[in-house]
C-alpha positions as CSV (number, residue, x, y, z in Angstrom):
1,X,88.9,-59.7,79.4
2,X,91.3,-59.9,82.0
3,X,95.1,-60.3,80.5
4,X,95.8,-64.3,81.4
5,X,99.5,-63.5,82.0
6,X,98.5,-61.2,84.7
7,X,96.2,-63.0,86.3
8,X,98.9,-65.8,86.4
9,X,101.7,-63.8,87.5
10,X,99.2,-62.4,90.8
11,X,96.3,-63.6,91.3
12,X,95.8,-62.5,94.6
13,X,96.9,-59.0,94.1
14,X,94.0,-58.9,91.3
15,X,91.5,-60.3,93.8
16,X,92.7,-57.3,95.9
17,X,92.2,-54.6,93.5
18,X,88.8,-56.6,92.3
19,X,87.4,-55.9,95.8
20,X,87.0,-52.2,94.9
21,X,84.5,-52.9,92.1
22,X,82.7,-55.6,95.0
23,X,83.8,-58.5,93.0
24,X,85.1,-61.6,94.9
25,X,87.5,-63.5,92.9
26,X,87.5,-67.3,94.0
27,X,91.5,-67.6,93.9
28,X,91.6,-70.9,95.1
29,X,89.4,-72.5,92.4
30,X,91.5,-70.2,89.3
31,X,94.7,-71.8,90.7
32,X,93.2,-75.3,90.9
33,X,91.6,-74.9,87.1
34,X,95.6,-73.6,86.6
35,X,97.3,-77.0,88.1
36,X,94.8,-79.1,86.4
37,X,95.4,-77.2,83.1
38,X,99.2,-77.8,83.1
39,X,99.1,-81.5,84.4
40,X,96.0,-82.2,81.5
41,X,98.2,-80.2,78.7
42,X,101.5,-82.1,80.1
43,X,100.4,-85.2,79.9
44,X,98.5,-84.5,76.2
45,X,101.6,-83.0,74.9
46,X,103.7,-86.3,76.2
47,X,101.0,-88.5,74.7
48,X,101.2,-86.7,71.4
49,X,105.0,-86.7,71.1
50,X,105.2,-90.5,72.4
51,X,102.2,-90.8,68.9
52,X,104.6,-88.9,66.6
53,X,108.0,-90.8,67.3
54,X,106.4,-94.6,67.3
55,X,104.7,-93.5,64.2
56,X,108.1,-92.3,62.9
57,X,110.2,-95.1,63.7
58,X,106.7,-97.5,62.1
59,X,107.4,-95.0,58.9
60,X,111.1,-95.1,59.0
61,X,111.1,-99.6,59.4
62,X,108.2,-99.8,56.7
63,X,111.0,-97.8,54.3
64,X,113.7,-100.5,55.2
65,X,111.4,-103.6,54.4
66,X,111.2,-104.6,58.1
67,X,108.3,-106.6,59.9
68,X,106.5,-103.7,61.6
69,X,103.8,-105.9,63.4
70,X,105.5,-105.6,66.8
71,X,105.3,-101.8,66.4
72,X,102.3,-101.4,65.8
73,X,101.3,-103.5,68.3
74,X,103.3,-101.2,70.8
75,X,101.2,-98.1,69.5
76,X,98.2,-100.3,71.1
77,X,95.7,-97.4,72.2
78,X,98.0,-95.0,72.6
79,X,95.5,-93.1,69.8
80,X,92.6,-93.3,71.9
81,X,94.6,-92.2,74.9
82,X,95.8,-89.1,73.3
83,X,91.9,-88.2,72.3
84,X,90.4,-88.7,75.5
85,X,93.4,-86.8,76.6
86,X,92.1,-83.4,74.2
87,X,88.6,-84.2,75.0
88,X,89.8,-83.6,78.9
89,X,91.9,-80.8,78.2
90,X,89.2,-78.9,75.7
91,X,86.9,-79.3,78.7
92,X,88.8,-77.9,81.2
93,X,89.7,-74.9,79.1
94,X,86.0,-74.5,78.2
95,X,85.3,-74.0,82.3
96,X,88.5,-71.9,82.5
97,X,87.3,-69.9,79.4
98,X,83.5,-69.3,81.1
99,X,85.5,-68.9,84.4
100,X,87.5,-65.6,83.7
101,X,85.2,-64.2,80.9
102,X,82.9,-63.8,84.0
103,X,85.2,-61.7,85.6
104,X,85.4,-57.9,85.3
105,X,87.9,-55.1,83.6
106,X,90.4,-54.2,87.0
107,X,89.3,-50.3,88.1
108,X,92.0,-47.9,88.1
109,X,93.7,-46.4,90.7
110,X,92.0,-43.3,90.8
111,X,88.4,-45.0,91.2
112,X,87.4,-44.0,94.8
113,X,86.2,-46.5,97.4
114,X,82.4,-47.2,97.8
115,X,79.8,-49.4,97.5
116,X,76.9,-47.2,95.1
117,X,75.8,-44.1,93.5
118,X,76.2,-42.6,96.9
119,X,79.7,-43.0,97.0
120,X,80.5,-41.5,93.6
121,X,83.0,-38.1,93.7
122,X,81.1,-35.0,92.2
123,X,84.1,-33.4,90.3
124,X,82.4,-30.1,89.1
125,X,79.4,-28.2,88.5
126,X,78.0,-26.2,85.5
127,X,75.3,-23.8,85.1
128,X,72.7,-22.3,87.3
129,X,69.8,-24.2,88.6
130,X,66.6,-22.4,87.0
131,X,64.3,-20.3,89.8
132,X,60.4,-20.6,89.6
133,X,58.2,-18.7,90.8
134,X,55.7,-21.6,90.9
135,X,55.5,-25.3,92.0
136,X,57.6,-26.9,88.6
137,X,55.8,-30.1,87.0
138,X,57.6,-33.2,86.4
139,X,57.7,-34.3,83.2
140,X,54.8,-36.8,83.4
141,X,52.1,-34.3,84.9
142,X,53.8,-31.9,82.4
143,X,52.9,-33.9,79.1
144,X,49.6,-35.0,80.7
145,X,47.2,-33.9,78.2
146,X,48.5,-36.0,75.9
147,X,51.9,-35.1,74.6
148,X,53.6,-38.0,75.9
149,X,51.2,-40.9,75.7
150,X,52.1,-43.7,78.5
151,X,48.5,-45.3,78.7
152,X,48.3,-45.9,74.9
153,X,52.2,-47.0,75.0
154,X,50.9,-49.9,78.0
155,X,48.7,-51.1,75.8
156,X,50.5,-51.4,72.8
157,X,53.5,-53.0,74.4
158,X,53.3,-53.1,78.2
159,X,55.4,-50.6,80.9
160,X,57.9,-48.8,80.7
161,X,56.7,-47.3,76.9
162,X,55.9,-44.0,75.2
163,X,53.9,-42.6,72.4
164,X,54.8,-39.4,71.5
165,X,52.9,-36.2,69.9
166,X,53.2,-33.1,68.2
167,X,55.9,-30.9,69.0
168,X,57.3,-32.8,71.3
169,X,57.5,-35.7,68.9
170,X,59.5,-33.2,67.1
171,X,61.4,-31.9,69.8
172,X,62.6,-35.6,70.3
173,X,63.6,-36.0,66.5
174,X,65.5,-31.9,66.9
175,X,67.5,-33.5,69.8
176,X,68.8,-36.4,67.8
177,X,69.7,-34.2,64.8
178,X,71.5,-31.6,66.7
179,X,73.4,-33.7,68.6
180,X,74.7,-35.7,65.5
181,X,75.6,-32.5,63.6
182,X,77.2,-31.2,67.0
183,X,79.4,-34.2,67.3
184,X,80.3,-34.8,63.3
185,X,80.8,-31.1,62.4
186,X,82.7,-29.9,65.3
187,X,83.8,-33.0,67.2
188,X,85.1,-34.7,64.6
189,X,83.5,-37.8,64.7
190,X,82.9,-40.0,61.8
191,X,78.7,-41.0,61.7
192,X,77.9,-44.5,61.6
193,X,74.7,-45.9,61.0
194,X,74.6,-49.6,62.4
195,X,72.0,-53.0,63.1
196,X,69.9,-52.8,65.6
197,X,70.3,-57.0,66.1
198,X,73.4,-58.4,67.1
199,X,74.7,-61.7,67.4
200,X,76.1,-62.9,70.6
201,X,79.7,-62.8,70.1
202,X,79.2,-58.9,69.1
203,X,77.8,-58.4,73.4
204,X,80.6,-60.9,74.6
205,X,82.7,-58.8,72.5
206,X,81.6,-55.4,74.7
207,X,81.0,-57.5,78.0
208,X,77.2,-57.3,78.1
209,X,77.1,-61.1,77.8
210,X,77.6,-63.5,79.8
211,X,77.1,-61.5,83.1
212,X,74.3,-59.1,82.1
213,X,72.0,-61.8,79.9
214,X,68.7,-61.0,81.8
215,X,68.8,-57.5,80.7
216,X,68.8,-58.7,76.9
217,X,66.1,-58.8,75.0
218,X,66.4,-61.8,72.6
219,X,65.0,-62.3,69.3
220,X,63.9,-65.5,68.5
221,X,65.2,-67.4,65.3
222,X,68.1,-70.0,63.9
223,X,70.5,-68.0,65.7
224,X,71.6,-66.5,69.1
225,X,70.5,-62.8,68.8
226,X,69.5,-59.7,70.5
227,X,68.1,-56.4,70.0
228,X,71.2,-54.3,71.0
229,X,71.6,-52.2,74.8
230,X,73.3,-49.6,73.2
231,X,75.0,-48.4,70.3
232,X,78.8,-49.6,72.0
233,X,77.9,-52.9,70.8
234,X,77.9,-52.8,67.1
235,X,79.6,-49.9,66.8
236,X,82.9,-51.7,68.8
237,X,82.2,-54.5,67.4
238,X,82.9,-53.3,64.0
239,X,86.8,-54.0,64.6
240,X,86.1,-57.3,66.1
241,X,89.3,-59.9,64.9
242,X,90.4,-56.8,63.0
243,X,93.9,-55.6,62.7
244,X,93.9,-51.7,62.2
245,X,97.1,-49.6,61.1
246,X,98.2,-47.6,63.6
247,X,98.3,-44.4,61.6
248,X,94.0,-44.8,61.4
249,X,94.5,-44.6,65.3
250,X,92.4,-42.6,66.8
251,X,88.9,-44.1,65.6
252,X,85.3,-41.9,66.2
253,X,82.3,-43.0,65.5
254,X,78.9,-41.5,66.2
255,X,75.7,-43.5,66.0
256,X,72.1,-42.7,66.6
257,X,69.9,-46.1,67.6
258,X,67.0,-46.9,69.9
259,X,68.2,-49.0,72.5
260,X,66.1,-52.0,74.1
261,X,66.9,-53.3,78.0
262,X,64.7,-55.4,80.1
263,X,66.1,-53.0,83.2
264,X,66.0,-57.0,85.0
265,X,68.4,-55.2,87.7
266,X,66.2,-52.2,88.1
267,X,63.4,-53.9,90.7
268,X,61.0,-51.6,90.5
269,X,62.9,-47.9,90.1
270,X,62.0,-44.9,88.3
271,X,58.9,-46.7,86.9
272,X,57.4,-43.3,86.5
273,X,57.7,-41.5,82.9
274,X,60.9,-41.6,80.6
275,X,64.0,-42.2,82.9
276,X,63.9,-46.0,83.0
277,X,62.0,-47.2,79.7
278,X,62.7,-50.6,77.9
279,X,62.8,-48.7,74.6
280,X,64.7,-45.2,74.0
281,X,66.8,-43.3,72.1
282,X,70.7,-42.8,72.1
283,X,73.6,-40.6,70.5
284,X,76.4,-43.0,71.4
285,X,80.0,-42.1,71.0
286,X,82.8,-45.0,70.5
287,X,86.6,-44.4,70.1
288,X,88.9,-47.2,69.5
289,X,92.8,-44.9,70.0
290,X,96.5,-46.1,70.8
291,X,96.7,-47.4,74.6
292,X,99.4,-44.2,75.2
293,X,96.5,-41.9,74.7
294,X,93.2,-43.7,76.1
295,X,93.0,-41.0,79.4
296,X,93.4,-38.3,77.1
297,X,90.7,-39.1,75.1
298,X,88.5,-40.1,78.1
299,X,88.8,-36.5,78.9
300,X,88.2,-35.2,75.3
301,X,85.2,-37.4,74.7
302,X,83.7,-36.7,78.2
303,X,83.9,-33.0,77.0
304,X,82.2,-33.3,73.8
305,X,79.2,-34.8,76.0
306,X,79.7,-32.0,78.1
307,X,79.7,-29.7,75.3
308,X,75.8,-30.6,74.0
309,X,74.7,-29.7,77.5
310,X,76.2,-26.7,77.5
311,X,75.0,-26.1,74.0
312,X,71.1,-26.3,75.3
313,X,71.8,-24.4,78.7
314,X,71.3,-27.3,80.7
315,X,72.8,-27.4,84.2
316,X,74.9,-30.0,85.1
317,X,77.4,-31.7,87.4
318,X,80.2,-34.1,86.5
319,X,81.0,-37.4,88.8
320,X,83.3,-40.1,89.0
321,X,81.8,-43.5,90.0
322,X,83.5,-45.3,92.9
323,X,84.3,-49.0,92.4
324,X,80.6,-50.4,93.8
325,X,78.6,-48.2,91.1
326,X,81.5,-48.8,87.6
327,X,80.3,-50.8,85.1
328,X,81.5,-54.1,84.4
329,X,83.9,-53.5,81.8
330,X,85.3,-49.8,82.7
331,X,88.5,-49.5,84.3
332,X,87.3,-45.6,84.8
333,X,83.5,-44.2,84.1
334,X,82.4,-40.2,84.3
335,X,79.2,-39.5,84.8
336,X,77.1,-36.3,83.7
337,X,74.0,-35.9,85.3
338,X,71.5,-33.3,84.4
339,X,69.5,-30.9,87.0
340,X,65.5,-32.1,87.0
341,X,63.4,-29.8,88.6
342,X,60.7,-32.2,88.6
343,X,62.1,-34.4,91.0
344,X,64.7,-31.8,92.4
345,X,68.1,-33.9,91.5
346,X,70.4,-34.5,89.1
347,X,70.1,-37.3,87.3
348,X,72.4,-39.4,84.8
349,X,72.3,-38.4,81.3
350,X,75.7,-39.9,79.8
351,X,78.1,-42.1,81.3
352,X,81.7,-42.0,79.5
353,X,83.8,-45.0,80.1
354,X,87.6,-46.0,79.4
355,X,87.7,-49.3,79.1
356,X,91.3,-50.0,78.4
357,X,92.3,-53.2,76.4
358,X,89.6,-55.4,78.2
359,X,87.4,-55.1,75.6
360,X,89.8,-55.6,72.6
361,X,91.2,-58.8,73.8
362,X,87.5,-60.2,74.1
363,X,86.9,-58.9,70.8
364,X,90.5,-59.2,69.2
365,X,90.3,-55.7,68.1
366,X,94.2,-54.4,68.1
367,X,96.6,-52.3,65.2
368,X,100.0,-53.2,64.2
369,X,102.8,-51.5,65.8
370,X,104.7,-49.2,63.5
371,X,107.8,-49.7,65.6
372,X,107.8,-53.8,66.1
373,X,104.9,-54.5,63.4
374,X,103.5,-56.5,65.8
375,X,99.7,-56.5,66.6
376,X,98.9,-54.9,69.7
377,X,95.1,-54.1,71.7
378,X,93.6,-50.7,70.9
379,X,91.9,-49.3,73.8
380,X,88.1,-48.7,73.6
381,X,86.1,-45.7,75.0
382,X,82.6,-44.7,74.6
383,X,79.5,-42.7,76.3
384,X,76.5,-40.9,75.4
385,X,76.5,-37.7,73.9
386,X,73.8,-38.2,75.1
387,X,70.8,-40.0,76.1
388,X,68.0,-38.5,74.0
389,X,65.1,-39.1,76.0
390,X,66.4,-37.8,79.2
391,X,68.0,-34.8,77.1
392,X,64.0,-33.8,76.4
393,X,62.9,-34.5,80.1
394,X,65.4,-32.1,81.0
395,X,64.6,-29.7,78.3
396,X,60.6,-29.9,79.5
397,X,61.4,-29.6,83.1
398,X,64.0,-26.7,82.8
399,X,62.2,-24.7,80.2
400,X,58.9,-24.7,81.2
401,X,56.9,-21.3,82.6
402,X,54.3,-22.2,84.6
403,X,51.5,-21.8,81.8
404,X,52.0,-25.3,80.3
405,X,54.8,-23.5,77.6
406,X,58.3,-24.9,77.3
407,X,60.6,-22.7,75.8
408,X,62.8,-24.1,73.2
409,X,66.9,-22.8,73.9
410,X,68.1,-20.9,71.0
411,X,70.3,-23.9,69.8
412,X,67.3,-26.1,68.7
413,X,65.2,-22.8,67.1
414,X,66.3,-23.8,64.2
415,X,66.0,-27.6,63.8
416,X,62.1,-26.9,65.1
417,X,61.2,-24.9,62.2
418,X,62.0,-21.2,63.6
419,X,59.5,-22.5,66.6
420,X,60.6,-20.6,70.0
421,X,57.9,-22.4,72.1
422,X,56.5,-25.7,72.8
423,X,52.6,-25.6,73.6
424,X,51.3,-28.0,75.9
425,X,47.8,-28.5,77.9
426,X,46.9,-29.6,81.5
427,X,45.3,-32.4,81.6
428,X,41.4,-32.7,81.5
429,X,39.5,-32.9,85.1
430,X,37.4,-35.7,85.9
């Protein structure tokens, strides 16, 4: 969340930098919540302190011997006063609390102007697009035969499912493993292995809840939970109301989880095969590092995203999303997308995000200055290194030769058993 002070200080000059991320900040009802804050607080703490010196001066005549009936009679409801006093003021902070929880991390200056996806700044290219000498399948008419199973997946659980087979069952489970070496062996990312249920201070905590609650999925039971969006959650959330030395500073983690969304914003949108499914697969990387250092490792984390792509000789480009397309809680997101023949664009396979402090003063995640040896925010950071499912998409659509093969790039040879290709079958006729 937003830092109070700030928003104080300026409100109108964070209403002005909120327009860039299409966010209308209703000024005029934060500075009446503000006035009505200070008058309720005033007149609690006056009420309070009028409570404390009668019942001194009762305290102070009751130790002298003296009648104290006319005191006591001069406290009259003053008690009652003072608690319908709290009740008003815990209300009002309550709607002041729901109020600016609901508003977004601020987007940093560098974010460029626009309104979506079309607006976002390509930064740079890698790798060559592959040439065909015939008509490349999508994934879907690909796997057709069979491989990946969408009708059985419907009825099992409904849309936006898949049952996977054979080698490319395999081929899922090689990306997962290779990605998790990649980033633990050469990265230097600690591996975390993490719930897939969360409670829901753990997506306050990340800013999934309240703004994005539609796209949970919730799991019934004594207590508010959900199955978690991502790996960010729990992951982040293990520092929630922690106080970290600064010398642990700066924190990796690497976590592989499925991931569950409702896609409630997607209305309709790639409803066809793996890119949009309510269930799939992750290899999420979360930093928690010193506020002096947060771009830096924006830059070294996008990298090591970069670096798995580059790994499997997948081709590439590297944008930076305008304000209308950043996330809620980024103040700064990159996104890698990855060349589909299939459907002839490049599509988004990892989205690395600095998110500043907003998220560790939601979660009261901060380290203890070494200088002062007072608690500070840590800044947070994560993105996916990378999405697995789209990772094999990619793979299928890039590497196949025309003959229903799909050769396997050199880097994943040996986590598929020495296997060099993946053999697949057109679909039946009739």
């Amino acid at each position: 969340m937003l830092d109070a002070k700030i928003l104080r200080q300026d409100p109108d000059a964070i209403a002005q930098r909120l327009k860039v991320k299409g966010f209308e900040l209703d000024v005029a009802r934060f500075r009446k919540l503000e006035v009505d804050r200070r008058v309720l607080q005033g007149d609690t703490e006056a009420l309070q302190n009028e409570r404390n010196t009668k019942s001194k001066s009762i305290g102070q005549a009751k130790a002298r011997g003296e009648d104290i009936k006319l005191l006591i009679a001069e406290m009259g409801d003053l008690g009652e006063r003072l608690e319908q006093a709290k009740a008003r003021l815990d209300a009002l902070h309550e709607e002041l609390s729901a109020f600016t929880w609901a508003i977004p991390n601020l987007p940093d200056a560098s974010v460029p102007a626009g309104t979506d996806e079309e607006d976002n700044v390509e930064m740079h290219r890698w790798g060559n697009l592959p040439e065909f000498n015939f008509e490349p399948l999508d994934h879907v008419d690909l796997t057709a035969s069979g491989a990946l199973d969408f009708e059985t997946a419907s009825r099992l659980s409904g849309s936006r499912y898949v049952v996977m087979h054979g080698q490319v069952a395999r081929l899922h489970r090689s990306l997962t493993q290779f990605m998790l070496d990649i980033h633990t062996r050469e990265h230097g990312y600690a591996e975390v292995y993490v719930p897939y249920i969360v409670n829901a201070d753990a997506l306050y905590g990340t800013g999934q809840l309240p703004k994005f609650a539609e796209d949970q999925f919730r799991v019934e039971g004594e207590t508010e939970s959900y199955l978690i969006p991502t790996a960010e959650v729990p992951v982040t959330n293990l520092y929630r109301e922690r106080i970290i030395d600064a010398a642990e500073l700066p924190i990796r983690h690497v976590a592989h989880t499925p991931c569950f969304r409702s896609e409630a914003g997607s209305y309709g949108r790639d409803t066809r095969g793996m890119i949009r499914q309510h269930q799939f697969d992750k290899v999420e990387l979360v930093q928690l590092v010193h506020p002096d250092t947060s771009w830096d490792a924006l830059t070294e984390l996008t990298g090591a995203a970069e670096n798995i792509l580059k790994r499997l000789e997948l081709p590439y480009r590297a944008v930076t999303l305008c304000g209308g397309d950043l996330g809620f809680s980024a103040a700064k997101s990159i996104d890698l997308e990855v060349w589909l023949p299939g459907q002839n664009a490049y599509r988004e396979i990892s989205s690395c995000s600095n998110f500043l402090d907003f998220q560790a003063r939601r979660m009261q995640a901060r380290y203890r200055d070494s200088e002062t040896g007072k608690p500070e925010f840590v800044h947070t950071l994560n993105g996916s290194g990378l999405a697995v499912g789209r990772t094999l998409v990619a793979l299928l659509e890039n590497y196949q030769d025309g003959e229903y093969r799909v050769h396997i790039p050199d880097a994943l040879t040996s986590y598929m058993g020495g296997d060099t290709v993946v053999e697949l079958e057109p679909a039946a006729s009739g």
